[in-house]
KELOKOL-879546 format. One line per 10 residues: number of its first residue (from 1); for each residue x, y, z of C-alpha. Coordinates in nm, 4 decimals. Each point is the difference from the previous one (the first is absolute). Last residue first. Layout:
<pts>
NUM) X Y Z; ...
</pts>
This chain:
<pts>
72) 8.2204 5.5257 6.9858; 0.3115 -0.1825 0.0626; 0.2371 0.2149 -0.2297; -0.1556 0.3466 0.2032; 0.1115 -0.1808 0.2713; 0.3787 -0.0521 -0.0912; 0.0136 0.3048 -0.1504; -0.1159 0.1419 0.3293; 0.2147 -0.2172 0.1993; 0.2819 0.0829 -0.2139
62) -0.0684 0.3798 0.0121; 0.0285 -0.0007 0.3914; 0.3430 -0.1657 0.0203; 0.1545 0.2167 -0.2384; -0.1344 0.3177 0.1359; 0.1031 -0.2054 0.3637; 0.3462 0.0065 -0.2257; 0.0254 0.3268 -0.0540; -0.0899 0.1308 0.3526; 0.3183 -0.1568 0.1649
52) 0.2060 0.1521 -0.3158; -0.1030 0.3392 0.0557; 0.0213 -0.0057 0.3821; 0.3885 -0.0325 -0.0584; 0.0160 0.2574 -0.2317; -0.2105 0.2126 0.1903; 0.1362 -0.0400 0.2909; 0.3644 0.1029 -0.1852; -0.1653 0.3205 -0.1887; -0.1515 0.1341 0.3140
42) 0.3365 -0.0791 0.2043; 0.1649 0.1746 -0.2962; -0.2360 0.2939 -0.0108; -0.0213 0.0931 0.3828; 0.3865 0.0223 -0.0486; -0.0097 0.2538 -0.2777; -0.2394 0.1997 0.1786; 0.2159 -0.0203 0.3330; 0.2752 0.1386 -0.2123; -0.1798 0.2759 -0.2059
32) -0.1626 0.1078 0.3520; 0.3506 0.0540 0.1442; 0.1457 0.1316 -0.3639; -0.2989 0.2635 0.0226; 0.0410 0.1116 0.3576; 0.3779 0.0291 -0.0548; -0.0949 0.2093 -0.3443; -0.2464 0.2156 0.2401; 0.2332 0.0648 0.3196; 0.1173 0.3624 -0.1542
22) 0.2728 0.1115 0.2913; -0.1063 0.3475 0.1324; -0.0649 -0.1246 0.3192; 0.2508 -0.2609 0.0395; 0.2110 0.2867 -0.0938; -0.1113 0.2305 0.2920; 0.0006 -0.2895 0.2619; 0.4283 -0.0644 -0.1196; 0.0810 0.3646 0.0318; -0.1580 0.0000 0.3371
12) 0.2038 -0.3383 0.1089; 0.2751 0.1673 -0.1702; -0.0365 0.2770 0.2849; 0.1068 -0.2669 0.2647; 0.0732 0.2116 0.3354; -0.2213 0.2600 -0.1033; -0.2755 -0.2709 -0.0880; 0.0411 -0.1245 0.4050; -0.0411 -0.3791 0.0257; -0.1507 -0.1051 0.3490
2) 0.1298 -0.3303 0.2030; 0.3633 0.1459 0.0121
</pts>
C-alpha cells in the first residue's frame, strides 16, 4: 500500500483541517523568545570575557601614558 487514500484515513482530513485552523503565532513567539534569549547569554558571556581582556590593555595603555606624560 505505497499510496494513502483520505477515505481510507478520514482523521488524516480531520487532522489537515485543524493544522489549518490551529493559531501558530504564540509557538512562533516562544521559538523566537527562545533563540533571543540564547543569542543574549552567549552575547552577555563574550562580553564578559572580552570585557576583562580589554580592561587591562586600558590599564596597560594609561600607565604608559602617565608614565610619559611624568617624563616630559
Amino acid at each position: 500500500m505505497n499510496h494513502v487514500d483520505k477515505t481510507t484515513f478520514p482523521s488524516f482530513t480531520l487532522m489537515a483541517r485543524w493544522c489549518r485552523l490551529t493559531p501558530r503565532r504564540g509557538q512562533t513567539l516562544v521559538e523566537y523568545a527562545l533563540i533571543l534569549a540564547i543569542i543574549s547569554v552567549v552575547a552577555i558571556g563574550v562580553m564578559i570575557s572580552l570585557g576583562k581582556q580589554v580592561s587591562g590593555v586600558y590599564s596597560t595603555i594609561t600607565s604608559v601614558v602617565a608614565s610619559a606624560a611624568a617624563s616630559h
